[in-house]
C-alpha positions in Angstrom: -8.5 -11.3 2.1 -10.0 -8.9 4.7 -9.1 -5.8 5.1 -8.3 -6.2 8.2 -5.5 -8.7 6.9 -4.3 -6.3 3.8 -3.8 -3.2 6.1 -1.3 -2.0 8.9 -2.8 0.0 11.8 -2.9 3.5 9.6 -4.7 2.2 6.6 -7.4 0.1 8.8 -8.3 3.7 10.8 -8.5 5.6 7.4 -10.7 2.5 6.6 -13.1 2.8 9.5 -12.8 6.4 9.0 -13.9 6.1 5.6 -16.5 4.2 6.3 -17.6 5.7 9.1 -18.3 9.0 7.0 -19.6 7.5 3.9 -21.5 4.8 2.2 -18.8 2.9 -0.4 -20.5 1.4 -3.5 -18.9 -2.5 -3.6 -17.2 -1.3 -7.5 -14.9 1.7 -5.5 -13.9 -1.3 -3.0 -10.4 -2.0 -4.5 -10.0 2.1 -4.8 -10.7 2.6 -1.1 -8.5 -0.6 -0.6 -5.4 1.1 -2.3 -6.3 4.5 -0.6 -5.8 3.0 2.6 -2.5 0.6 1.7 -1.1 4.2 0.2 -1.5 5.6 3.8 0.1 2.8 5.2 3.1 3.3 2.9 3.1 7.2 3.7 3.2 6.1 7.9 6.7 4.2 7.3 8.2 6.6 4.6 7.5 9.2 7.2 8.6 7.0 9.8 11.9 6.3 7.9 12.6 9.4 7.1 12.6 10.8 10.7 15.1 8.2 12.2 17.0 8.4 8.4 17.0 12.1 7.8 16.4 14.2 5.0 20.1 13.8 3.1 22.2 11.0 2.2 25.7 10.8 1.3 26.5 9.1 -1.8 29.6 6.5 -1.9 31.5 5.5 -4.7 32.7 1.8 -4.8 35.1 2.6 -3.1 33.6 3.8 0.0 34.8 8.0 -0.2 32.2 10.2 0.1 31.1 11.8 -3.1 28.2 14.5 -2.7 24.9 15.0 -0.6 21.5 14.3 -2.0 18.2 14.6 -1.1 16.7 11.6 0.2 15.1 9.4 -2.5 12.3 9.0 0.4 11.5 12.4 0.3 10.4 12.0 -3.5 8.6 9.2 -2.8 6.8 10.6 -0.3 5.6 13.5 -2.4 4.4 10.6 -4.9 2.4 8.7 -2.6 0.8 11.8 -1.1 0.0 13.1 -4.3 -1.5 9.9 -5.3 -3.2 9.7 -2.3 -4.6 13.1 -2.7 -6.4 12.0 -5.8 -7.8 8.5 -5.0 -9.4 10.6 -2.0 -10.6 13.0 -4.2 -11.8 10.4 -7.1 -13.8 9.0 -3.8 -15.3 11.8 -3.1 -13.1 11.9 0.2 -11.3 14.7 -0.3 -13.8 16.8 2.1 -13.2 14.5 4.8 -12.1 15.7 7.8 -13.0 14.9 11.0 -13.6 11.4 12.6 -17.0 10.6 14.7 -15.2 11.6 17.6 -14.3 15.2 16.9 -10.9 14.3 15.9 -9.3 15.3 12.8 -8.9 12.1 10.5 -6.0 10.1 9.1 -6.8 11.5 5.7 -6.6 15.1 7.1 -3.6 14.3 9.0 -2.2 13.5 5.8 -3.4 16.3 3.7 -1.6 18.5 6.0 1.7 16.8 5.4 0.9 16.5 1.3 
């Protein structure tokens, strides 16, 4: 499997861009791999969250209202971001910030929300 075929559109750019910036030894392969399918997963809990919003109200089985939490995407956003935070830095990543074309990269992008 590719990684073309393994990765939504946020984890192949972070791909390129990791690429693009460095030279990846063939034995960090799988690391980059889950790097990039962990910023696929941050895009659509960050997607989620901004059409879901950042509380939930809890039902009993009953259907009545019973309190106001936190959304549980909102912890697993801080997980995957602090994962991703140390894959990029096992990598060597971590200083990556801007793309070939001047832009800031995915992985900065993401830093900034971590």
């Amino acid at each position: 499997m590719s990684a073309d075929e393994a990765l939504g559109g946020a984890g192949r750019r972070l791909w390129a861009d990791i690429h693009a910036a460095r030279d990846v030894p063939a034995h960090l392969m799988p690391l980059v791999l889950n790097v990039c399918r962990i910023q696929d997963r941050l895009t659509s809990v960050v997607d989620e969250l901004e059409n879901a919003g950042l509380t939930v109200t809890l039902l009993n089985k009953n259907g009545d209202e019973t309190g106001v939490v936190a959304n549980p995407l909102l912890v697993e956003l801080r997980m995957q971001a602090a994962t991703f935070s140390q894959l990029m830095a096992r990598l060597g990543l971590d200083k990556l910030k801007e793309h070939s074309s001047g832009k800031p990269s995915i992985a900065d992008e993401l830093r900034s929300v971590s």
